[in-house]
N, C-alpha and C positions, 0 to 999 in steps of 0.2 A: 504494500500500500504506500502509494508516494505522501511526501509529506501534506501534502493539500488536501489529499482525502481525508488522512489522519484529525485535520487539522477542522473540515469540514462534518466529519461525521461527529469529535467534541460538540462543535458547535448546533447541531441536530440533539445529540441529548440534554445541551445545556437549553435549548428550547422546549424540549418534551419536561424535563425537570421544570421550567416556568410555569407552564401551565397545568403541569399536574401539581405544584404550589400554591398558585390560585384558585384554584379549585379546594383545593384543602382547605385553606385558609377562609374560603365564602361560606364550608360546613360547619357550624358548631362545635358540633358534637367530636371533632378531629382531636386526638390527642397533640397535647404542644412539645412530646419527645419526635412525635410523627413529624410535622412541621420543623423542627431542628434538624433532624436527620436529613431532611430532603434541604433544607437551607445549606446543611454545609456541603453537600453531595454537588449543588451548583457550584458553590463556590469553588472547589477541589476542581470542579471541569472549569470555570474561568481561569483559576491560576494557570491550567496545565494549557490552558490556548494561550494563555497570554506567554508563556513560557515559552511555549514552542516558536511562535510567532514573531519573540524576539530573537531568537537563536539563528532563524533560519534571513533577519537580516542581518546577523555578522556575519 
């Protein structure tokens, strides 16, 4: 997988992760370990793009 797919397909989960966050977050009833768990899960995929992203402009 080249780097761009790599780089592309983070960015597809860290999407799918958004919206199944908003959706959690509009249900009540959601536990808030659920809600943390999926918060840092996005964050982990932005680090790892933004990571890759800078590497591949040095």
């Amino acid at each position: 997988m080249s780097m761009q797919a790599h780089v592309a397909e983070l960015e597809r989960r860290h999407q799918a992760l958004d919206r199944e966050l908003k959706e959690a977050m509009a249900r009540p009833a959601t536990e808030e370990t659920r809600i943390t768990d999926l918060k840092r899960r996005k964050l982990h995929l932005k680090d790892e793009i933004t990571r890759l992203k800078s590497s591949t402009l040095h």
